[in-house]
LOROTI-524843 format. One record per residue: residue in three letters; x, y, z of N, C-alpha, C, O in turn. Coordinates in Angstrom, 2 decimals. Example, Ala and Ser with C-alpha at 12.3 -4.5 7.8 and 13.67 -1.06 7.14 Angstrom:
! residues 2
[ALA,[13.19,-5.69,7.80],[12.30,-4.50,7.80],[13.20,-3.30,7.80],[14.24,-3.32,8.46]];
[SER,[12.85,-2.25,7.08],[13.67,-1.06,7.14],[12.90,0.03,7.87],[13.41,1.14,8.04]];
! end
This chain:
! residues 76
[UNK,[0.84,-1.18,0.00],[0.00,0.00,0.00],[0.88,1.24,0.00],[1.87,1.32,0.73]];
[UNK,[0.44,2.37,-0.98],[1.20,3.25,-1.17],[0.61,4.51,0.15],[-0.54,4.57,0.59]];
[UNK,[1.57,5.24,0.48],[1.76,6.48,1.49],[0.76,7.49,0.96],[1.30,7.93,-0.06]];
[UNK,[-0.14,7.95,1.08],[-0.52,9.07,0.28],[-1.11,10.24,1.00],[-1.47,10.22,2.17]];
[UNK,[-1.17,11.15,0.28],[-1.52,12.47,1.19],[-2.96,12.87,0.79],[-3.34,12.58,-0.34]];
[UNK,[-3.73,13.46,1.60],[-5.27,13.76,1.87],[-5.28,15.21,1.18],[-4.95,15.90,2.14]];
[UNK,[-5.47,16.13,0.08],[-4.77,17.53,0.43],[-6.36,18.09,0.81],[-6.51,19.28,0.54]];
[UNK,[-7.00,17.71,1.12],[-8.36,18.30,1.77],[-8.17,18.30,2.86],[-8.07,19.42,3.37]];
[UNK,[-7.97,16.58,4.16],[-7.60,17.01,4.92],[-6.18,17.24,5.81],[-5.88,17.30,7.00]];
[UNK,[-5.50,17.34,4.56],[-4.02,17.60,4.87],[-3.38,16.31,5.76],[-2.48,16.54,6.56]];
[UNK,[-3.95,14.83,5.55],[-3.53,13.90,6.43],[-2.60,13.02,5.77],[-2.60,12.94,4.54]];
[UNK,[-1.85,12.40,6.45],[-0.90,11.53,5.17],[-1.79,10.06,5.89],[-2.21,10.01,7.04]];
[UNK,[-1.89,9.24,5.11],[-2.03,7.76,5.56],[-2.07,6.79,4.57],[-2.21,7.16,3.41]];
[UNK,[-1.97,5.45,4.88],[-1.55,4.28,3.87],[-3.11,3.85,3.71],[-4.13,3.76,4.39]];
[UNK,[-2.59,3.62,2.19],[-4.17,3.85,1.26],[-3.97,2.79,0.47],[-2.79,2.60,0.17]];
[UNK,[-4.98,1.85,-0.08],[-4.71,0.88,-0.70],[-4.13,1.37,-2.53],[-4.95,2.15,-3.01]];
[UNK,[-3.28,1.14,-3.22],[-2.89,1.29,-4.31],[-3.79,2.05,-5.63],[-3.39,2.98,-6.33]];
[UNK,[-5.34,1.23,-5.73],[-6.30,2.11,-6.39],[-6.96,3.54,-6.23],[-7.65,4.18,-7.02]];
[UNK,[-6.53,3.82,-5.01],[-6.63,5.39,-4.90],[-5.72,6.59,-5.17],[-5.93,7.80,-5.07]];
[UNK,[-4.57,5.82,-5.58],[-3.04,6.67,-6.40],[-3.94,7.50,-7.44],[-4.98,7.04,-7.91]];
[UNK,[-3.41,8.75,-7.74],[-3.88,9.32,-8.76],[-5.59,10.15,-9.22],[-5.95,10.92,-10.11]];
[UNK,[-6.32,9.38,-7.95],[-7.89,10.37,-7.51],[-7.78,11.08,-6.83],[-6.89,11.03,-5.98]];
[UNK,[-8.65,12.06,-6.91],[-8.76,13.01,-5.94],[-9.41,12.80,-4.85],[-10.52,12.26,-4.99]];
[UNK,[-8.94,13.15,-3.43],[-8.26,13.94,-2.98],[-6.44,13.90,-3.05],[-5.60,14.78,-2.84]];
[UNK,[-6.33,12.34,-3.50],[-4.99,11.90,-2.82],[-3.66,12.29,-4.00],[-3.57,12.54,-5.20]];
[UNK,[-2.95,12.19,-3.08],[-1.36,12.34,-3.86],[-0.45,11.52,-2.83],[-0.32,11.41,-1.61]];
[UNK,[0.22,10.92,-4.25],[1.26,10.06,-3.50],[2.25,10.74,-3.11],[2.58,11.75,-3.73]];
[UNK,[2.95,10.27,-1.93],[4.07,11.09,-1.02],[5.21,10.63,-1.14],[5.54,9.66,-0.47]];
[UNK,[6.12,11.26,-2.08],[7.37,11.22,-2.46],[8.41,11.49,-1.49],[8.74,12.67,-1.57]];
[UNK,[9.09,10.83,-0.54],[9.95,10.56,0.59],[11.43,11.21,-0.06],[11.81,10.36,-0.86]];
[UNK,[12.21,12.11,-0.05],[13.13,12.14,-0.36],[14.33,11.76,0.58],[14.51,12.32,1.66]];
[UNK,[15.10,10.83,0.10],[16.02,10.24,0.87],[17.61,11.33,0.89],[18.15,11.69,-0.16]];
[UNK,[18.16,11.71,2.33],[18.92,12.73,1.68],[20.47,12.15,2.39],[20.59,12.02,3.61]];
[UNK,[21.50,11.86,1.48],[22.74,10.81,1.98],[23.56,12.13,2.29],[23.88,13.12,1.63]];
[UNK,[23.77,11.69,3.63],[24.91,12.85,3.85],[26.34,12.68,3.85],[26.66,12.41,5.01]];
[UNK,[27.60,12.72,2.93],[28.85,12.72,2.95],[29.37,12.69,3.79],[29.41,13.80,4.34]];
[UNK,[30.08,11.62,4.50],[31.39,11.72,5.47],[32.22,12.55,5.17],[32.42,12.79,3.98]];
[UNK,[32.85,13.17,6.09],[33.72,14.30,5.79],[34.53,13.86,7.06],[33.98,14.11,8.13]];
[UNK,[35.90,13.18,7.10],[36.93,12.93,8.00],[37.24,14.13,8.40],[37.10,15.09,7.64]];
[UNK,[37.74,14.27,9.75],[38.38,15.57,10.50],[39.84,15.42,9.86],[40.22,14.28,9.60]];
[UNK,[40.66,16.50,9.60],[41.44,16.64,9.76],[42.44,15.79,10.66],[42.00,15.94,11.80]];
[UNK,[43.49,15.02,10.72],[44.55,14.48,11.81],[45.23,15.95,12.31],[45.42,17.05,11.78]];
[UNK,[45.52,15.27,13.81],[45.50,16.53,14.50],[47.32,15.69,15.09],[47.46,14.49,15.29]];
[UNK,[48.46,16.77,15.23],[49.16,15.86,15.23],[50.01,17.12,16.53],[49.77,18.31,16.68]];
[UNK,[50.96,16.27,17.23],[51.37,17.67,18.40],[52.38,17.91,17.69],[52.90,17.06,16.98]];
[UNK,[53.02,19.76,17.86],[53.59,20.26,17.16],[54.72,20.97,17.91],[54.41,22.00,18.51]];
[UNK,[56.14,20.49,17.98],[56.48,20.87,19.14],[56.46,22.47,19.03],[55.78,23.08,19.84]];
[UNK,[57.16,23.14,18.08],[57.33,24.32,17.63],[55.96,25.24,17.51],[55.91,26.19,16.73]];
[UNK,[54.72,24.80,18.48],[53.13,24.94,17.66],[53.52,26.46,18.30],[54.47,26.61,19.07]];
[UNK,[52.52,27.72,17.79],[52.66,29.16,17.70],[51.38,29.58,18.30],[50.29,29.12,17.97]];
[UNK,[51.62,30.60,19.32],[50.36,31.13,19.90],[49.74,31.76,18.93],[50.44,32.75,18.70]];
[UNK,[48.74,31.77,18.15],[48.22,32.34,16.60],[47.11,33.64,17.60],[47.48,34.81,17.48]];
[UNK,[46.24,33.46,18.22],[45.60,34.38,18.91],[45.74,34.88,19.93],[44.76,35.58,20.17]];
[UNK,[46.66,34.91,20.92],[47.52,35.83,21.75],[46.42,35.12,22.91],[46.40,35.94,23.82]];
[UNK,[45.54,34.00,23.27],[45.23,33.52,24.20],[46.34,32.76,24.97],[45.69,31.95,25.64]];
[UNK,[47.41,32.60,25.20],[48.26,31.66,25.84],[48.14,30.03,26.14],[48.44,29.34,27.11]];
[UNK,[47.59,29.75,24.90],[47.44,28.37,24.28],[47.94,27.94,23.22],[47.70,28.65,22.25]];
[UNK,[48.43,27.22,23.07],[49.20,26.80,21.65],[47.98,25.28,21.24],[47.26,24.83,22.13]];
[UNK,[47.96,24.93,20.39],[47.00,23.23,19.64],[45.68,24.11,20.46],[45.34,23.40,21.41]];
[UNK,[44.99,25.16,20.43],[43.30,25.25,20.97],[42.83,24.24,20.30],[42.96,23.87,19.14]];
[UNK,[42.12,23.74,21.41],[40.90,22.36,21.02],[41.27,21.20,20.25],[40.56,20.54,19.50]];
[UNK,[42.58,21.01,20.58],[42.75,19.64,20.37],[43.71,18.79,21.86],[44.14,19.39,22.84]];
[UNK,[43.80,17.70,21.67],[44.37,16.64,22.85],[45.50,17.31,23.30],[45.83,17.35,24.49]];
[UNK,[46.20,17.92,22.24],[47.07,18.49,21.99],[47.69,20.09,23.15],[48.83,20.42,23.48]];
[UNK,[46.47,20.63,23.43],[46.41,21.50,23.74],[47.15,22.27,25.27],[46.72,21.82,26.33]];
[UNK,[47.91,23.08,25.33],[49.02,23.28,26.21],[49.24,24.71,26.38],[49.22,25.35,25.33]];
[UNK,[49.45,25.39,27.49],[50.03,26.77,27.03],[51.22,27.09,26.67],[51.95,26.28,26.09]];
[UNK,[51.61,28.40,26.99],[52.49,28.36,25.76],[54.00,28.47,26.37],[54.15,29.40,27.16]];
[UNK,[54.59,28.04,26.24],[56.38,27.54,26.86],[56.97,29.00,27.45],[56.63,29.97,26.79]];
[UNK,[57.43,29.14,28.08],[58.13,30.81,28.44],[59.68,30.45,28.39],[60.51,31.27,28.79]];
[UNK,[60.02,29.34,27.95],[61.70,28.87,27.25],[61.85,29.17,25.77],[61.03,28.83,24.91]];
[UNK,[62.77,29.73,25.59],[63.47,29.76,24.31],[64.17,29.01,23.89],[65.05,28.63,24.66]];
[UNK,[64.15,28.57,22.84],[65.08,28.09,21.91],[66.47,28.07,21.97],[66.91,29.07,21.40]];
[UNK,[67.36,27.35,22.41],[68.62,27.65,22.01],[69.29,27.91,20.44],[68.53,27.38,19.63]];
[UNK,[70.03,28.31,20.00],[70.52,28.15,18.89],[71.76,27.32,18.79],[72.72,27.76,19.42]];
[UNK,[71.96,26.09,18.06],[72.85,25.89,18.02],[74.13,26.73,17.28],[75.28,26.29,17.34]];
! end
């Protein structure tokens, strides 16, 4: 039995097949909508990582995440 819609009284309900196509009814077209995986980014620790917004966090919002070193670098 096909899904069909009432548009008189605006009801959807399952209707036996011979009423497809009379009035009142219309069959109800279900659109199926697939949504794309989209992988995150790998998030990886960085030793050299850079305070980018002057919050005193270096990796914001990841596992990663640390403030920010007050050691310098030596140079060799």
């Amino acid at each position: 039995m096909p899904k069909l819609y009432n548009t008189v009284t605006k009801k959807t309900m399952w209707m036996p097949s011979h009423y497809m196509g009379q009035f009142p009814f219309e069959e109800v077209v279900e659109e199926v909508v697939v949504a794309e995986v989209v992988e995150a980014p790998k998030v990886v620790y960085n030793p050299d990582a850079v305070d980018g917004d002057g919050d005193g966090l270096v990796q914001d919002g990841t596992k990663f995440q640390r403030p920010v070193s007050s050691k310098k670098k030596r140079k060799n």
